[in-house]
VOVOKE-839102 format. One record per residue (C-alpha): x, y, z; residue in three letters. Coordinates in pm, 1 decimal. Layout:
% VOVOKE-839102
@x: X; y: Y; z: Z; rose: ALA
...
//
This chain:
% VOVOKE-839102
@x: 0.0; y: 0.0; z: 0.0; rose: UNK
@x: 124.5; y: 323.8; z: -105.3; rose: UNK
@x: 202.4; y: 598.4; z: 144.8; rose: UNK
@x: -62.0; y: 846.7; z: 14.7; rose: UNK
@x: -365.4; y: 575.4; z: 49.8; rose: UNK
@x: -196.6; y: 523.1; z: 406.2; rose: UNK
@x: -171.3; y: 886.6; z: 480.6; rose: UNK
@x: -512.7; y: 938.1; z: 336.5; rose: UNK
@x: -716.8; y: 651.2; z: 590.9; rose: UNK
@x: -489.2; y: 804.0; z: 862.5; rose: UNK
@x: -821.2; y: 1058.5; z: 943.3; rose: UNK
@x: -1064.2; y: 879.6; z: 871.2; rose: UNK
@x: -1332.0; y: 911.9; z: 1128.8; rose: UNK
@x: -1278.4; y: 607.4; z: 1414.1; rose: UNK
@x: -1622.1; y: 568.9; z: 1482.9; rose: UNK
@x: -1777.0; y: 543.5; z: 1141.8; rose: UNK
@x: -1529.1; y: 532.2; z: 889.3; rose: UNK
@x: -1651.3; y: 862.3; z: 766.0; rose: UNK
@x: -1430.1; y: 1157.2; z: 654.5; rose: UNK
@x: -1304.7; y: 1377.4; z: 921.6; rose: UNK
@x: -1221.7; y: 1737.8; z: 873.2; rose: UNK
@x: -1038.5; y: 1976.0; z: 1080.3; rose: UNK
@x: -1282.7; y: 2191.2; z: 1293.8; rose: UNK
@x: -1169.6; y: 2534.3; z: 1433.5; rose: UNK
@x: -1407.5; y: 2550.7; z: 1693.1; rose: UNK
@x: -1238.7; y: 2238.2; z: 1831.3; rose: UNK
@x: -895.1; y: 2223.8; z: 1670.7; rose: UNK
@x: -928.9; y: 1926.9; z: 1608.3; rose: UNK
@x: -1032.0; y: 1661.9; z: 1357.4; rose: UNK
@x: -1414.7; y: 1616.9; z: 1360.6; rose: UNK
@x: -1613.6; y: 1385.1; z: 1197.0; rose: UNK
@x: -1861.8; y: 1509.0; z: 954.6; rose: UNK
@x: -2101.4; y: 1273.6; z: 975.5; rose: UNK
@x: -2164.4; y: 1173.4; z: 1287.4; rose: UNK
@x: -2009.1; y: 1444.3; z: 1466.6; rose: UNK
@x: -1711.4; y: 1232.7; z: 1635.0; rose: UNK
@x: -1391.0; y: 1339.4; z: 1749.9; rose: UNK
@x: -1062.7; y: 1161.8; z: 1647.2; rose: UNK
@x: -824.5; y: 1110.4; z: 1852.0; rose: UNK
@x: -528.6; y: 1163.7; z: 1602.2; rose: UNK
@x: -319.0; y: 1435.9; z: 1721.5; rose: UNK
@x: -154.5; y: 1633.3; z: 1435.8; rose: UNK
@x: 180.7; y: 1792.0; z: 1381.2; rose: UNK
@x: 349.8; y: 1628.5; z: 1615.5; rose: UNK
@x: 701.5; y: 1455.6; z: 1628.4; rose: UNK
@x: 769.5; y: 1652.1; z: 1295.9; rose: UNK
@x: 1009.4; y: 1918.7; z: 1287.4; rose: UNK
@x: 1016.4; y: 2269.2; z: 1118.5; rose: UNK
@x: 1324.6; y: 2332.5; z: 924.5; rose: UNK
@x: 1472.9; y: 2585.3; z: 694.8; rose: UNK
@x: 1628.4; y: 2535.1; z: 383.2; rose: UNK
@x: 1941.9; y: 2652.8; z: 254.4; rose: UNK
@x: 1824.1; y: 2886.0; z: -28.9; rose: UNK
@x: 2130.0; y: 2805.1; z: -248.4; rose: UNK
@x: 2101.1; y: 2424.5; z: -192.8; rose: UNK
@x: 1774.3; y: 2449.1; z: -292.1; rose: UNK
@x: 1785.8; y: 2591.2; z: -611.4; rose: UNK
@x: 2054.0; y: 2349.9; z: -707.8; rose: UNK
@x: 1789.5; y: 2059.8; z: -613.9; rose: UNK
@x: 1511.1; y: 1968.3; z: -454.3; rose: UNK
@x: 1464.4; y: 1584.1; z: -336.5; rose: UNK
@x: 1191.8; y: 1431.2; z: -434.4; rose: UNK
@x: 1106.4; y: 1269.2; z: -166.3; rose: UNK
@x: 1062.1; y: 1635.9; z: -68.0; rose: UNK
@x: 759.2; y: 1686.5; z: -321.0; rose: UNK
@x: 352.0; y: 1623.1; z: -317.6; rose: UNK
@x: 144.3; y: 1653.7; z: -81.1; rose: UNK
@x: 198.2; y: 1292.4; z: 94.6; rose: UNK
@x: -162.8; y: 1223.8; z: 119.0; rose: UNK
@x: -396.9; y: 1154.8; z: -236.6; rose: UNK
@x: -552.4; y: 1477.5; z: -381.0; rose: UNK
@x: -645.3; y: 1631.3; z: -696.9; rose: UNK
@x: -633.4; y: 1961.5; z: -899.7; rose: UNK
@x: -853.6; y: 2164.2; z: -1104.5; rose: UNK
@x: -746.1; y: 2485.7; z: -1270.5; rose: UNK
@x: -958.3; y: 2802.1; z: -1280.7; rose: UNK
@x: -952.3; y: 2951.3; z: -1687.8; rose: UNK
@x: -1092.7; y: 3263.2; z: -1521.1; rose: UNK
@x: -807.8; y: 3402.3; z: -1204.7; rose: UNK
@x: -555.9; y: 3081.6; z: -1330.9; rose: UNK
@x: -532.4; y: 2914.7; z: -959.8; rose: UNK
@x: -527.0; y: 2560.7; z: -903.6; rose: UNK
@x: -735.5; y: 2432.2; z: -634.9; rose: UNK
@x: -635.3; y: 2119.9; z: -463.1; rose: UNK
@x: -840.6; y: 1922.1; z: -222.9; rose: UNK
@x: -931.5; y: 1584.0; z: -154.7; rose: UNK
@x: -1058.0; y: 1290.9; z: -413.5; rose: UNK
@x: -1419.1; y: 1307.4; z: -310.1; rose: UNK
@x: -1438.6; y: 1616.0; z: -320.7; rose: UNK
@x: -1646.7; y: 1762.1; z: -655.2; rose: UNK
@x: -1577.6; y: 2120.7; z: -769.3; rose: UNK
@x: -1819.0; y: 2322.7; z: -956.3; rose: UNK
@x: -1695.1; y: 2639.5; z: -952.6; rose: UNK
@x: -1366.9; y: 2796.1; z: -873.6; rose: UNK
@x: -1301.5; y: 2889.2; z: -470.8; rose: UNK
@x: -1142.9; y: 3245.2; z: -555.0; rose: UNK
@x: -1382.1; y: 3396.1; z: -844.1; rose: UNK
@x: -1690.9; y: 3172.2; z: -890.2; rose: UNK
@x: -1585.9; y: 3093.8; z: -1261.8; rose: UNK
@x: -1742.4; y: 2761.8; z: -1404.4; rose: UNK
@x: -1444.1; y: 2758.3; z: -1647.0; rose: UNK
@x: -1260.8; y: 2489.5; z: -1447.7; rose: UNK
@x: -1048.8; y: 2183.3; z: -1613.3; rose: UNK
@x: -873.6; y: 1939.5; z: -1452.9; rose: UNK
@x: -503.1; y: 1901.1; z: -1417.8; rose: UNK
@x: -224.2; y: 1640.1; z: -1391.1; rose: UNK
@x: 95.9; y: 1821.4; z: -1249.0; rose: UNK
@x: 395.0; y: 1826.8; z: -1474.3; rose: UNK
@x: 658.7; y: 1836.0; z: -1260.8; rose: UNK
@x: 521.3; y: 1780.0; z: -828.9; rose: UNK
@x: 519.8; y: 2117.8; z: -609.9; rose: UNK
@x: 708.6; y: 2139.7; z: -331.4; rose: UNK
@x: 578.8; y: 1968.2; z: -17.7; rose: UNK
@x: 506.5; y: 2239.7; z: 242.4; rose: UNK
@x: 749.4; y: 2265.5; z: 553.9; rose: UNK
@x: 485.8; y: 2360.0; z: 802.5; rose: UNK
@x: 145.4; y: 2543.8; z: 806.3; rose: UNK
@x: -85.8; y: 2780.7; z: 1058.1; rose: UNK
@x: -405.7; y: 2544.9; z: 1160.4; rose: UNK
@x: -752.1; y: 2725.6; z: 1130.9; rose: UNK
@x: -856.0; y: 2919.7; z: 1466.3; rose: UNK
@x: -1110.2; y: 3109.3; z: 1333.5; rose: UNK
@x: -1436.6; y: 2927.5; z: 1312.1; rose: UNK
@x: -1681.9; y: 2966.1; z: 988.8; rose: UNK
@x: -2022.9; y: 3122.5; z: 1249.4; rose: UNK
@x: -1772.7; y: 3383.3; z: 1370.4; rose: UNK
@x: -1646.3; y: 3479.4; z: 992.5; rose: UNK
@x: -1955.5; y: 3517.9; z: 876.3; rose: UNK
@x: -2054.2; y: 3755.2; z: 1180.3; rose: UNK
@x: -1734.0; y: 3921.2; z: 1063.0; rose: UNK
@x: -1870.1; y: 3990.8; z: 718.5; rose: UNK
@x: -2191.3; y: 4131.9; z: 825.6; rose: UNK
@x: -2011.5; y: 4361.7; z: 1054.6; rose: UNK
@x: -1787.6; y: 4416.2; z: 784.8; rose: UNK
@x: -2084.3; y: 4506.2; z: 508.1; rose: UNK
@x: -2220.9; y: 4722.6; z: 797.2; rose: UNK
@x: -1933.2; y: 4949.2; z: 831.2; rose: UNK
@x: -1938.6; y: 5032.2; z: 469.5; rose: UNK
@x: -2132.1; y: 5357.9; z: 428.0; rose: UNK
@x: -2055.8; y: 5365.8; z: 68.9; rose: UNK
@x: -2157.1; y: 5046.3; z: -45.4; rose: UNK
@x: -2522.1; y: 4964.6; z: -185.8; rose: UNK
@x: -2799.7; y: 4900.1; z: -4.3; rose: UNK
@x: -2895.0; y: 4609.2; z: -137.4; rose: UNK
@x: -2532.5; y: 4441.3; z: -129.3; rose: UNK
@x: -2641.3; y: 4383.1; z: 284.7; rose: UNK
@x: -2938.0; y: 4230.6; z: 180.6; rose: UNK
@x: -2779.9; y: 3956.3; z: -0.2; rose: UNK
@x: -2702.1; y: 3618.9; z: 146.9; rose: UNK
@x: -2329.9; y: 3658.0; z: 70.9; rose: UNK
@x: -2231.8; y: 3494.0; z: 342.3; rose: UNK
@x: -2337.7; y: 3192.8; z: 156.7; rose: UNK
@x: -2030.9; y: 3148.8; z: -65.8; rose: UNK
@x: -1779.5; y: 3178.1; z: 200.2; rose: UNK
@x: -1509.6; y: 2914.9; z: 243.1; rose: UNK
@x: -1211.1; y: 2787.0; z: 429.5; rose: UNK
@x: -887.9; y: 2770.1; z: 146.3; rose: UNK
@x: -548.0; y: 2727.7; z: 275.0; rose: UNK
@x: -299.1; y: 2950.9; z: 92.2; rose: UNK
@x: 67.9; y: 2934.5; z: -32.4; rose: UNK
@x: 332.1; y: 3162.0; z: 142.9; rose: UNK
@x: 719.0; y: 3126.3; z: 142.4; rose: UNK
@x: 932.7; y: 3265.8; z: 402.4; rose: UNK
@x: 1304.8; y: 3349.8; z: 396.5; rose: UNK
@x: 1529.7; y: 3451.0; z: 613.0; rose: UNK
@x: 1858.0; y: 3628.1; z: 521.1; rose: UNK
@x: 2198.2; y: 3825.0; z: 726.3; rose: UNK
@x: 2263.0; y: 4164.1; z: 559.8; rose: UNK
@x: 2594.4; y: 4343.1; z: 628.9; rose: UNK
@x: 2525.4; y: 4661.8; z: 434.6; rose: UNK
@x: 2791.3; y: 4990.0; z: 423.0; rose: UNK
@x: 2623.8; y: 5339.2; z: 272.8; rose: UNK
@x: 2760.0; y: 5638.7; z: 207.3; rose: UNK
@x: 2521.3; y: 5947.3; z: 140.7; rose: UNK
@x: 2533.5; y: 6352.6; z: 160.0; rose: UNK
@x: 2365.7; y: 6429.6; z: 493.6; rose: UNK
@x: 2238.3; y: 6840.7; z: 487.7; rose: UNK
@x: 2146.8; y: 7038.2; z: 771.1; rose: UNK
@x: 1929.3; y: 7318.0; z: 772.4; rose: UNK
@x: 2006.8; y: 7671.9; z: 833.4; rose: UNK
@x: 1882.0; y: 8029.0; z: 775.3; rose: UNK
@x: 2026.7; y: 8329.9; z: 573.0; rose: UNK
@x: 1868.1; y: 8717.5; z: 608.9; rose: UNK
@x: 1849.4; y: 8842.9; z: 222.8; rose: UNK
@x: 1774.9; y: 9159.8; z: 109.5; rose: UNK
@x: 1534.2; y: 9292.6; z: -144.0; rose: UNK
@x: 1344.1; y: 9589.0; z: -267.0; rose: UNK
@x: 994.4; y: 9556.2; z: -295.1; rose: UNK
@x: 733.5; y: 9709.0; z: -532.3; rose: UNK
@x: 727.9; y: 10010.5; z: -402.0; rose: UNK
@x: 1081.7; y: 10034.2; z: -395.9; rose: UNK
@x: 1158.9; y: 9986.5; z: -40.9; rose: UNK
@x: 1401.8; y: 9753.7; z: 86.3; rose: UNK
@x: 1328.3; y: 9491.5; z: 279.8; rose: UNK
@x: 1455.7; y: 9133.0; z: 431.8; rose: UNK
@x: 1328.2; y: 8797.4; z: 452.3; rose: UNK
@x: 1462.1; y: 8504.8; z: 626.6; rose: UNK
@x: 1548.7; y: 8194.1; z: 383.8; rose: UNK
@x: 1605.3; y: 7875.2; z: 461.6; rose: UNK
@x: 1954.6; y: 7652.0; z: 322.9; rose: UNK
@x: 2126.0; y: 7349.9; z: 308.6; rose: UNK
@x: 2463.9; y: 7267.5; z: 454.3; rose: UNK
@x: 2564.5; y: 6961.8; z: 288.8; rose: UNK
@x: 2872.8; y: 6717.3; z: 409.3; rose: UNK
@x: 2979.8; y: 6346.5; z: 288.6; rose: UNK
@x: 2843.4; y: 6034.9; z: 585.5; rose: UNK
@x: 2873.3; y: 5730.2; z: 565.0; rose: UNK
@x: 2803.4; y: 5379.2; z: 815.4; rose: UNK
@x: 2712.9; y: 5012.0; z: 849.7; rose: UNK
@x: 2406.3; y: 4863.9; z: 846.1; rose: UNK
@x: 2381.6; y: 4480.8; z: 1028.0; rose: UNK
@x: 2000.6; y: 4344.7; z: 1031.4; rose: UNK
@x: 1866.2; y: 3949.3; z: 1027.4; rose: UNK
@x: 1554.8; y: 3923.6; z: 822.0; rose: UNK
@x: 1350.7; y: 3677.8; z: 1006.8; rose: UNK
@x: 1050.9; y: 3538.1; z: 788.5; rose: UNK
@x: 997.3; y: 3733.2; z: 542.4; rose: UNK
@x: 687.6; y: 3659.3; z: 363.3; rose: UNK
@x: 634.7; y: 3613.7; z: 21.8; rose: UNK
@x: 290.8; y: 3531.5; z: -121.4; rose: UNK
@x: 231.1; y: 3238.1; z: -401.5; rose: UNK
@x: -112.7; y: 3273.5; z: -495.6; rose: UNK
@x: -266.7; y: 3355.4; z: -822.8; rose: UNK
@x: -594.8; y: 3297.4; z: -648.5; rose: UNK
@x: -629.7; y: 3631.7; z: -414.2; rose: UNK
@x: -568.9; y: 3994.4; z: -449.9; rose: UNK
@x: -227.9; y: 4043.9; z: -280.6; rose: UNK
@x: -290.9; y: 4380.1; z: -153.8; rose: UNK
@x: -586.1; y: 4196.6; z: 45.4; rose: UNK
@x: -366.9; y: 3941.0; z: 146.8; rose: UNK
@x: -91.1; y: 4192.1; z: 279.3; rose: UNK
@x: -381.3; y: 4397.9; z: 506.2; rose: UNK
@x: -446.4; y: 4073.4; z: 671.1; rose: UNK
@x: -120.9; y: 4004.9; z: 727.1; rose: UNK
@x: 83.4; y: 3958.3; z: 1005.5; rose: UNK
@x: 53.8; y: 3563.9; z: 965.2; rose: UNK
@x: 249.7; y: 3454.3; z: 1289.2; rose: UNK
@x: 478.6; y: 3231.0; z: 1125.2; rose: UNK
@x: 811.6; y: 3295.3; z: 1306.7; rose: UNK
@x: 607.5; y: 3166.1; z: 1663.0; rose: UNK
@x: 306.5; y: 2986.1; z: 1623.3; rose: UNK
@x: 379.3; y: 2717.1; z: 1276.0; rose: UNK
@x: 306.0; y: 2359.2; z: 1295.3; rose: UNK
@x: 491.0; y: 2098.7; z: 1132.9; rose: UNK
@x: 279.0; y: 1996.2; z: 810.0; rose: UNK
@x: 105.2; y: 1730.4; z: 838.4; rose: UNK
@x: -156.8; y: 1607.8; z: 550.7; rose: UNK
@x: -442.1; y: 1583.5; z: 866.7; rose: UNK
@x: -480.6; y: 2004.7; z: 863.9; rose: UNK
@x: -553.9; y: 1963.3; z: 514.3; rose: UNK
@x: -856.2; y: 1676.1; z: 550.5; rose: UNK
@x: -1188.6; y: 1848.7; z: 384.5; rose: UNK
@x: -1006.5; y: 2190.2; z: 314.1; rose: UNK
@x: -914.8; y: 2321.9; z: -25.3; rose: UNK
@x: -584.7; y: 2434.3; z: -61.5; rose: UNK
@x: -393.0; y: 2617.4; z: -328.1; rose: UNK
@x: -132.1; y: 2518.2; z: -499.9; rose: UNK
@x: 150.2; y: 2767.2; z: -530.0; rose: UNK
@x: 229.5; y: 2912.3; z: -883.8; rose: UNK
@x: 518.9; y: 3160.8; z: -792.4; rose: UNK
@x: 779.4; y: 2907.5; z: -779.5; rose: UNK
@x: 1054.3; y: 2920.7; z: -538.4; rose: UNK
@x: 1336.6; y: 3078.1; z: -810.7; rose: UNK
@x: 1057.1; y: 3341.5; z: -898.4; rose: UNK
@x: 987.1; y: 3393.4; z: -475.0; rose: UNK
@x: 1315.6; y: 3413.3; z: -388.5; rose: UNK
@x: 1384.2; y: 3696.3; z: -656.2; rose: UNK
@x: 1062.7; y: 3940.2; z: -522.4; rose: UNK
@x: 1234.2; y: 3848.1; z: -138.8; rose: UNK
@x: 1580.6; y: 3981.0; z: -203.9; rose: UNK
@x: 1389.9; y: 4341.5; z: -358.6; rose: UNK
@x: 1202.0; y: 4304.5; z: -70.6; rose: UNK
@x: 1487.6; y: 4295.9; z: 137.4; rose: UNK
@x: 1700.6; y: 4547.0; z: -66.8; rose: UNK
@x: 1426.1; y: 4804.8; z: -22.8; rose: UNK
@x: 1374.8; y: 4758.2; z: 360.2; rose: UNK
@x: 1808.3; y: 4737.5; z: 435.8; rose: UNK
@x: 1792.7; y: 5087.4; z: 227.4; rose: UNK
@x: 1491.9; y: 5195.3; z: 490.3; rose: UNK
@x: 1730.0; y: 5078.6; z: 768.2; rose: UNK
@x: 2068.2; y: 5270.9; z: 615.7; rose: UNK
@x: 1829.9; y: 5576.4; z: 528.0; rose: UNK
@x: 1716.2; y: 5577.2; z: 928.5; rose: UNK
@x: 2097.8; y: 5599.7; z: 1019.1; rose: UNK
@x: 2201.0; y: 5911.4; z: 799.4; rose: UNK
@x: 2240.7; y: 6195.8; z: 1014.8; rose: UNK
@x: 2129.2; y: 6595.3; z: 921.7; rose: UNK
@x: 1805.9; y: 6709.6; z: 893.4; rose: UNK
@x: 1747.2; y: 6572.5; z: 543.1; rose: UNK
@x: 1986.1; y: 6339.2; z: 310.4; rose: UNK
@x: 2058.4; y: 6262.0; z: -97.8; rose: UNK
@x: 2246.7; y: 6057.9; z: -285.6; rose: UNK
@x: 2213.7; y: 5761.4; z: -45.4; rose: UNK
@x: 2425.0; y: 5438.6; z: -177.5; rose: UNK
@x: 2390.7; y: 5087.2; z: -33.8; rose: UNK
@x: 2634.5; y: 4814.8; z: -55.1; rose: UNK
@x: 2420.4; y: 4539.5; z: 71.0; rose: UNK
@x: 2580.9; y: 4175.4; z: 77.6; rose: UNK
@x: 2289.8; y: 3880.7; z: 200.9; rose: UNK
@x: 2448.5; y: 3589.2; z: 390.7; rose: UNK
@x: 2296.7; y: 3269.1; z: 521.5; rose: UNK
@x: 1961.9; y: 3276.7; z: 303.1; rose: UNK
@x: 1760.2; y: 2993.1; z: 396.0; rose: UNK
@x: 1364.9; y: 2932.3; z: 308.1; rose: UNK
@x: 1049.3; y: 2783.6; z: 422.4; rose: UNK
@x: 730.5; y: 2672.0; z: 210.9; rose: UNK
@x: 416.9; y: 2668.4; z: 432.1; rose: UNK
@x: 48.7; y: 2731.8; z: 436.5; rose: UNK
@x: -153.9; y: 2956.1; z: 565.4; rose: UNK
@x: -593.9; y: 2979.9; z: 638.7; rose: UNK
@x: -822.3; y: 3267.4; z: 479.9; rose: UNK
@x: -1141.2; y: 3249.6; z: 450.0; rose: UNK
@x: -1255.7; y: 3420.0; z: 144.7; rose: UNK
@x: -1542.4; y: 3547.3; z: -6.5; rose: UNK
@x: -1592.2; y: 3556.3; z: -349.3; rose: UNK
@x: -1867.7; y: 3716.9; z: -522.0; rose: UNK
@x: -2032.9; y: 3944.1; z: -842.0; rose: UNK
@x: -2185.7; y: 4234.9; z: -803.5; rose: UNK
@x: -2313.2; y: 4397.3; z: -1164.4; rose: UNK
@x: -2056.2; y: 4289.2; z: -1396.8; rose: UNK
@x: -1719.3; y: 4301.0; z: -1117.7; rose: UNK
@x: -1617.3; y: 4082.6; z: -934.4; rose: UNK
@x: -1479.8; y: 4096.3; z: -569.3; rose: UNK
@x: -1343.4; y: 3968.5; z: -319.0; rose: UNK
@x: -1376.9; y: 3953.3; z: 91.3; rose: UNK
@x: -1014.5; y: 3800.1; z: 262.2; rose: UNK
@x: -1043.9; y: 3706.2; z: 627.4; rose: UNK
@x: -728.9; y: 3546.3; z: 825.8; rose: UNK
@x: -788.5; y: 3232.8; z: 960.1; rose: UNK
@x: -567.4; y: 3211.2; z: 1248.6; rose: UNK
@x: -621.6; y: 3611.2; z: 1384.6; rose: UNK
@x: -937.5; y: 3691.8; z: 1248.3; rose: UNK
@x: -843.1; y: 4024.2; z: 1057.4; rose: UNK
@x: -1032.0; y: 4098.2; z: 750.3; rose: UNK
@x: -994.9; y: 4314.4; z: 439.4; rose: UNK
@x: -1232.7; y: 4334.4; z: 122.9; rose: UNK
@x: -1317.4; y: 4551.0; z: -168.3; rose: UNK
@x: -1721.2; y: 4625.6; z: -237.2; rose: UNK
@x: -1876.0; y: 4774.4; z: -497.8; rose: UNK
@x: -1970.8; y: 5180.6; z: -453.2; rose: UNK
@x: -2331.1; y: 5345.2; z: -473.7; rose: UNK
@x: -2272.5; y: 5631.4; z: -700.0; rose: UNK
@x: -2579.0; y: 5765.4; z: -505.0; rose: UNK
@x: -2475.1; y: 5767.7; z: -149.5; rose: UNK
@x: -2130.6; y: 5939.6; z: -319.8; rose: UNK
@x: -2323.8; y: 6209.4; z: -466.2; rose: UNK
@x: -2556.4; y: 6286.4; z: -228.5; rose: UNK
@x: -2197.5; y: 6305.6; z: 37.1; rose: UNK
@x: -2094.3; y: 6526.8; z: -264.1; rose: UNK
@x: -2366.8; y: 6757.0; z: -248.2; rose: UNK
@x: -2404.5; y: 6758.1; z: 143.5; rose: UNK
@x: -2073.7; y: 6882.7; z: 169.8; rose: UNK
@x: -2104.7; y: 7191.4; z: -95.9; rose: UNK
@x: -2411.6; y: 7278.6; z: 73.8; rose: UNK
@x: -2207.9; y: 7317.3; z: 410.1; rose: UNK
@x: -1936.6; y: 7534.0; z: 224.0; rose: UNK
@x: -2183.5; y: 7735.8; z: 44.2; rose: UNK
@x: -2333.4; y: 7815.6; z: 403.5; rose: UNK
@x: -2022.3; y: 7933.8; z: 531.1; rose: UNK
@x: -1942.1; y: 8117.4; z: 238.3; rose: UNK
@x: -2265.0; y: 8300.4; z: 251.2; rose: UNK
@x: -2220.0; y: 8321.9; z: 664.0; rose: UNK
@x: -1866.1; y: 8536.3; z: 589.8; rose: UNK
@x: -2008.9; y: 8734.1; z: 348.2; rose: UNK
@x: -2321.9; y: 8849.0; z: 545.9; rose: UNK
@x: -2052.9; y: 8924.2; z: 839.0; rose: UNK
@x: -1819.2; y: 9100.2; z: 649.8; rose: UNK
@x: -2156.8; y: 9278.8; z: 515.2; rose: UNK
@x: -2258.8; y: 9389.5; z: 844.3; rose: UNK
@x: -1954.5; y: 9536.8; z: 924.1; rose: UNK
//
């Protein structure tokens, strides 16, 4: 018997031989037919490493690849993810845009297996209580959006991160300036003279050193979600609260298969990196203001992690747009873009020229009176 089948009856449910899924509310794996609790305790024993980046590149084993438990893949011709979840499963739309236009896949070449992953906290009754709070707050939005039974479409999706981790020694040299004032002279339009105080810029040569250990730095690899959603939610606590993966977390949850591969990742990390060690050397140059600023920035001891990470997301249409609602699954913070009522817009429009047009017409009465 193959490891996968093994790995796959693993959770199945003790008392009826039912499929058991991973409950929040519990954290743990529930049964969801009869209701019963397994026993099976996840992620432990396993360990949480991190991989030298360079190493890694070169080659990946393969016994380090697929998901070690039987799944299978459809791919959205709408947004271009590929869902993954398990064999019984049957999709009819895509998770992350409500196409219909999904086709199966056979991977070319297996993913990755991930390292570790952040369990789901965050149970489905309080996400949607979430959303309606969420829908509430939006003045802006239509009327009839809160009237819908969006809440309807919402679902559990585990999403592909990687992490790195990197030393920087960095040396930068800039031109630090420092502020001071200057009394000049001048005649004015009547042809008196007169002085003014202007402000000028000293400038001298700096230089220093710049030593900072990126710790986790997260890099999205999702074609599924809006990233900008994704980063509002964020921070995912991967650097203290990660569990070793284990195929169990994953048992009646769709997951997402990452399509930023790790060459690509690793590439947006190191500008990520560049542009926050030029932050750091900017913080140290002294003077009142700076230019020219120069980093030298060398990156030592780059390892990298590939884990997963819960959202809940809603997906809907509105009109002829779609959107989408992101809510993090371990803390519970949520982000979302909604469609606007060019109504409630104008009508803020108008309220406000009404209020300057009273004040206009207050100042000119006054100044009338006087």
């Amino acid at each position: 018997m193959s490891d996968e089948i093994k790995a796959h009856d693993k959770y199945s449910c003790p008392s009826c031989g039912g499929e058991a899924k991973w409950n929040p509310a519990k954290q743990a794996l529930v049964c969801a037919y009869c209701g019963c609790v397994s026993p099976a305790k996840l992620g432990e024993g396993g360990q949480i490493e991190e991989h030298d980046l360079a190493a890694a590149l070169r080659s990946i084993s393969p016994d380090d690849r697929g998901w070690a438990t039987e799944k299978k893949s459809v791919k959205c011709q709408s947004c271009q993810a590929i869902t993954v979840f398990d064999p019984n499963h049957a999709a009819q739309r895509c998770d992350f845009c409500g196409s219909s236009a999904i086709i199966p896949v056979e991977e070319q070449t297996r993913h990755i297996r991930p390292d570790s992953l952040l369990e789901f906290k965050v149970a489905e009754k309080q996400v949607r209580e979430s959303i309606r709070q969420w829908y509430g707050s939006r003045w802006f939005a239509p009327n009839t959006l809160g009237t819908r039974a969006l809440t309807d479409t919402v679902r559990g999706i585990y999403i592909p991160y990687w992490t790195f981790d990197a030393q920087v020694s960095a040396d930068w040299t800039a031109e630090s300036g420092d502020y001071y004032n200057e009394t000049e002279y001048y005649t004015d339009s009547e042809g008196k003279r007169q002085s003014r105080s202007v402000q000028k810029i000293r400038w001298y040569r700096t230089s220093g050193h710049v030593d900072h250990f990126f710790d986790d730095e997260l890099v999205p690899a999702t074609k599924g979600v809006d990233i900008p959603l994704l980063r509002h939610i964020e921070p995912f606590p991967t650097t203290t609260d990660l569990k070793p993966y284990d195929p169990g977390f994953l048992s009646g949850w769709v997951v997402e298969q990452y399509q930023i591969d790790l060459v690509a990742a690793a590439q947006a990390a190191q500008g990520i990196m560049q542009q926050k060690t030029e932050r750091l050397c900017a913080q140290q140059v002294p003077g009142d203001t700076h230019r020219g600023l120069s980093v030298d920035a060398d990156f030592s001891g780059q390892t990298f992690k590939h884990i997963l990470v819960p959202v809940w997301l809603l997906a809907y249409t509105y009109g002829s747009q779609n959107f989408q609602v992101v809510i993090n699954g371990y803390t519970g913070a949520i982000s979302g873009r909604y469609p606007k009522s060019w109504m409630k817009i104008t009508l803020l429009v108008l309220a406000i020229l009404a209020v300057i047009g009273v004040i206009f017409w207050a100042a000119h009465r006054h100044s009338a009176v006087r």
